[in-house]
ZADO-1210 file (C-alpha; in nm, 4 decimals, padded with zeros to 6 digits):
<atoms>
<atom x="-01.0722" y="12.4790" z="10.4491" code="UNK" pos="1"/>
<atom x="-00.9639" y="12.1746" z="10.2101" code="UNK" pos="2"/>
<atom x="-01.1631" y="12.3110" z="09.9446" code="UNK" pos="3"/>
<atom x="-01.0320" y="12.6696" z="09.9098" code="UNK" pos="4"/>
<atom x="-00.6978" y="12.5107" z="09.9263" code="UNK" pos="5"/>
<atom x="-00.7881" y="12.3082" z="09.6805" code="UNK" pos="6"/>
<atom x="-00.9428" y="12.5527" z="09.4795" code="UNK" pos="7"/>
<atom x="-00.6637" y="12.8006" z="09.5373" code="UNK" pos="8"/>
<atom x="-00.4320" y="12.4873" z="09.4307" code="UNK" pos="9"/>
<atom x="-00.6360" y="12.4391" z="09.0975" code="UNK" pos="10"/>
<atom x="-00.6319" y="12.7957" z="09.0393" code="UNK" pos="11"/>
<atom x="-00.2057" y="12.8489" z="09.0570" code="UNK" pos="12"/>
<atom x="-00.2548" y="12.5013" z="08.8675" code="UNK" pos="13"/>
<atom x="-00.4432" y="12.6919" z="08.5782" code="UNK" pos="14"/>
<atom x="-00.2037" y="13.0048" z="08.5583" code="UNK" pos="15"/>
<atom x="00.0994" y="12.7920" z="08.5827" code="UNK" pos="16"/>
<atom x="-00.0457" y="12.5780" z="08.2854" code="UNK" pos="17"/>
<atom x="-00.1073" y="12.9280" z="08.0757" code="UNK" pos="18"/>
<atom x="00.2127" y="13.0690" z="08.1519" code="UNK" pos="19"/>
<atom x="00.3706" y="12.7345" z="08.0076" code="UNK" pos="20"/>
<atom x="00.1352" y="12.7306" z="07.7671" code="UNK" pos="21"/>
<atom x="00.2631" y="13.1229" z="07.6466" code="UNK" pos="22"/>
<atom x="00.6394" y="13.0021" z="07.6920" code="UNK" pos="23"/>
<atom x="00.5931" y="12.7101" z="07.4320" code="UNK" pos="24"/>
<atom x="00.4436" y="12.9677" z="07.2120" code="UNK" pos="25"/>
<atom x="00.7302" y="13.1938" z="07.2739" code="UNK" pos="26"/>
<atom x="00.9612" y="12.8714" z="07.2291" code="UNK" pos="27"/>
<atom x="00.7909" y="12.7453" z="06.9043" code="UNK" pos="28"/>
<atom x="00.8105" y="13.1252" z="06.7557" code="UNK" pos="29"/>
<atom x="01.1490" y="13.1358" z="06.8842" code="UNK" pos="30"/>
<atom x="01.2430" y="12.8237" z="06.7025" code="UNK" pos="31"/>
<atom x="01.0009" y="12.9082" z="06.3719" code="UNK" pos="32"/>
<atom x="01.2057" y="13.2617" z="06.3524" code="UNK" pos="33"/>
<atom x="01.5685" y="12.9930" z="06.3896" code="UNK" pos="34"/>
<atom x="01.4737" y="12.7583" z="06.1028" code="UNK" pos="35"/>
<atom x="01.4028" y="13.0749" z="05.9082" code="UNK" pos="36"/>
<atom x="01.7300" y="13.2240" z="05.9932" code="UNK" pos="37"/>
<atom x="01.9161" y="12.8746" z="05.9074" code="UNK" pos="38"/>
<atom x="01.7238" y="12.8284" z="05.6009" code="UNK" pos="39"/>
<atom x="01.7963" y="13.1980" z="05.4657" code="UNK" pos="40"/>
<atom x="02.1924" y="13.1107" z="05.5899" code="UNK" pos="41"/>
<atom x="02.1884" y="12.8286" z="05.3778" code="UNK" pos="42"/>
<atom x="02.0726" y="12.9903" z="05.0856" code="UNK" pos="43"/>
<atom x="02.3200" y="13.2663" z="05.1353" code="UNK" pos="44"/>
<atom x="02.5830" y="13.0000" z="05.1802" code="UNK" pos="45"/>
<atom x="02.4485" y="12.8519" z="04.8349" code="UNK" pos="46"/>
<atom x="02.5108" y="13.1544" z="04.6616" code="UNK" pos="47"/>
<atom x="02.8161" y="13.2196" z="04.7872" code="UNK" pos="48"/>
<atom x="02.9268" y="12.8682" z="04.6484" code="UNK" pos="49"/>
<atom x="02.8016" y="12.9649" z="04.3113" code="UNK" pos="50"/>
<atom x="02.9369" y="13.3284" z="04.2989" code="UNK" pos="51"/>
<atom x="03.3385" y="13.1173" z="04.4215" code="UNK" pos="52"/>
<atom x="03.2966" y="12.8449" z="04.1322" code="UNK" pos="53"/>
<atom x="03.2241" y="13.0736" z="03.8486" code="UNK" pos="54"/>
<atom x="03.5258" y="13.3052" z="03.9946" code="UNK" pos="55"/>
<atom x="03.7522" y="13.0234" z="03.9999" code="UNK" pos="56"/>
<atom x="03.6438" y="12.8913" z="03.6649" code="UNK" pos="57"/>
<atom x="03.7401" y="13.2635" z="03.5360" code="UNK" pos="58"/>
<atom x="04.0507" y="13.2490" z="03.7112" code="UNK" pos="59"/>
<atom x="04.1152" y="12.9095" z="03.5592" code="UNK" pos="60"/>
<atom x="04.0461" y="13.0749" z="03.2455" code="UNK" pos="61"/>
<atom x="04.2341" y="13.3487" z="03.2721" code="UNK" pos="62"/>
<atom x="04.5065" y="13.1607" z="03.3586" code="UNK" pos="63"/>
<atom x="04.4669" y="12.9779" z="03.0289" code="UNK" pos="64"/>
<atom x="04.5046" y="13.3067" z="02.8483" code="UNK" pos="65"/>
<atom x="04.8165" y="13.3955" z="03.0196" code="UNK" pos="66"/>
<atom x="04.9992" y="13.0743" z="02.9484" code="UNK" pos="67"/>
<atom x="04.8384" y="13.1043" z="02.5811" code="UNK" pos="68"/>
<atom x="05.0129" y="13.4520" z="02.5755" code="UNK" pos="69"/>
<atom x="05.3751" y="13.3301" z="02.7519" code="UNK" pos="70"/>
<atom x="05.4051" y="13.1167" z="02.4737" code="UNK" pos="71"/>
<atom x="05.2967" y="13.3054" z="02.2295" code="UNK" pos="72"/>
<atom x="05.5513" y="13.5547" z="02.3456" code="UNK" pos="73"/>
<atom x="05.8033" y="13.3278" z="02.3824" code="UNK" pos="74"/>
<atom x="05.7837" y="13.2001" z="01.9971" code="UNK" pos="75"/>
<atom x="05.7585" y="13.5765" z="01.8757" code="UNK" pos="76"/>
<atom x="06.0822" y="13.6291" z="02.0795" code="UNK" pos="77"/>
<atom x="06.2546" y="13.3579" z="01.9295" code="UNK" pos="78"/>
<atom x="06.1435" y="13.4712" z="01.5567" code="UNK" pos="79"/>
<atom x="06.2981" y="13.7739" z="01.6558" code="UNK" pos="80"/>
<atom x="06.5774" y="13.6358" z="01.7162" code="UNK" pos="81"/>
<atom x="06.5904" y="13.4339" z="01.4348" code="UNK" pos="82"/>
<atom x="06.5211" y="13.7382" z="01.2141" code="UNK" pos="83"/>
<atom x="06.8207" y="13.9116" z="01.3785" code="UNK" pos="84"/>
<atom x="07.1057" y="13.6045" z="01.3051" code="UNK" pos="85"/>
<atom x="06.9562" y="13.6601" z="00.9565" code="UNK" pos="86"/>
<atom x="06.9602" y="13.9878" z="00.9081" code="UNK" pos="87"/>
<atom x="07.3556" y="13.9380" z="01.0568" code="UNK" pos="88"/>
<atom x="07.4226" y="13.6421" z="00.7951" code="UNK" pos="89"/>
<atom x="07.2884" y="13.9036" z="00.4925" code="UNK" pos="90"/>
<atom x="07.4814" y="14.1795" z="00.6430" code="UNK" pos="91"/>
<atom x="07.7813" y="13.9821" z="00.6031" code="UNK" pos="92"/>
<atom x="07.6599" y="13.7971" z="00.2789" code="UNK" pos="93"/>
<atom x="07.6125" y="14.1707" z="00.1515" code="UNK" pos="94"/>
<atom x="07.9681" y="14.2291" z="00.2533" code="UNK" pos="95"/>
<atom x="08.1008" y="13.9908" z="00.0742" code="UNK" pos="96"/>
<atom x="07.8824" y="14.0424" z="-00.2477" code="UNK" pos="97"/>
<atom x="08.0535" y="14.4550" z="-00.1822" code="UNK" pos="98"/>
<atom x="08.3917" y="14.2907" z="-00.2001" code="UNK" pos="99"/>
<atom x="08.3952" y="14.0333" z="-00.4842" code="UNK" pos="100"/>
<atom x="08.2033" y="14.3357" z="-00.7428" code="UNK" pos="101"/>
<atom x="08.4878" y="14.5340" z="-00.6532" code="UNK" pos="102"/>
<atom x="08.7278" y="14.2488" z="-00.7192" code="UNK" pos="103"/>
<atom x="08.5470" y="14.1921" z="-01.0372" code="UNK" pos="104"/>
<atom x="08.5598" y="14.6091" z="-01.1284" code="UNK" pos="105"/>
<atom x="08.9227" y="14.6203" z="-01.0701" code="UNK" pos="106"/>
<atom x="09.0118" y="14.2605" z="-01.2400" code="UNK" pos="107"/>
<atom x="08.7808" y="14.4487" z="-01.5410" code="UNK" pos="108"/>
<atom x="08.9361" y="14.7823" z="-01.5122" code="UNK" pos="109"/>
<atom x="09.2678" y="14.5473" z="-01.5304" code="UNK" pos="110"/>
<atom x="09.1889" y="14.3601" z="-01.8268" code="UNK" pos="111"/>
<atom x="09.0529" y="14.7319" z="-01.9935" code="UNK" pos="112"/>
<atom x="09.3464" y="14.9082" z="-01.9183" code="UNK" pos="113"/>
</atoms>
């Protein structure tokens, strides 16, 4: 009787061992398949990093432009302005010039007369 216990004992011994055996397999695939995963995460994760620095460097130059285009802007506003107290000054200078050649008509006319 021993020995077919024994025997029966060696024999749930052997398909215990196999079904561990298959559930380190299924572990080690399970884990294989993970790193995989991780690995193609990372890379993803890479790009990702690559795609945000080269948007933020065209942000940063964009923003460049923009500033470059304020003050551009800003100096073409104040030649305008300047342009306009100039064009005032020869509108009065003009004026002026209007009234002293009619001074100088009538002082001629004067003198003609």
């Amino acid at each position: 009787m021993v020995a077919s216990e024994v025997k029966s004992l060696a024999s749930q011994t052997s398909k215990a061992t196999e079904e561990i055996r298959a559930q380190i397999g299924a572990v080690q695939t399970t884990t294989d398949e993970a790193v995989g995963a991780i690995e193609s995460i990372a890379m993803t994760i890479s790009q990702i990093n690559d795609i945000s620095a080269s948007i933020a460097a065209s942000v940063e130059e964009q923003s460049a432009v923009t500033r470059d285009m304020s003050s551009n802007m800003h100096t073409a506003a104040h030649g305008v302005d300047v342009v306009t107290r100039n064009m005032g000054t020869i509108a009065d200078s003009t004026g002026q010039v209007d009234a002293a050649t009619r001074r100088v008509r009538e002082a001629s006319m004067a003198l003609v007369a």
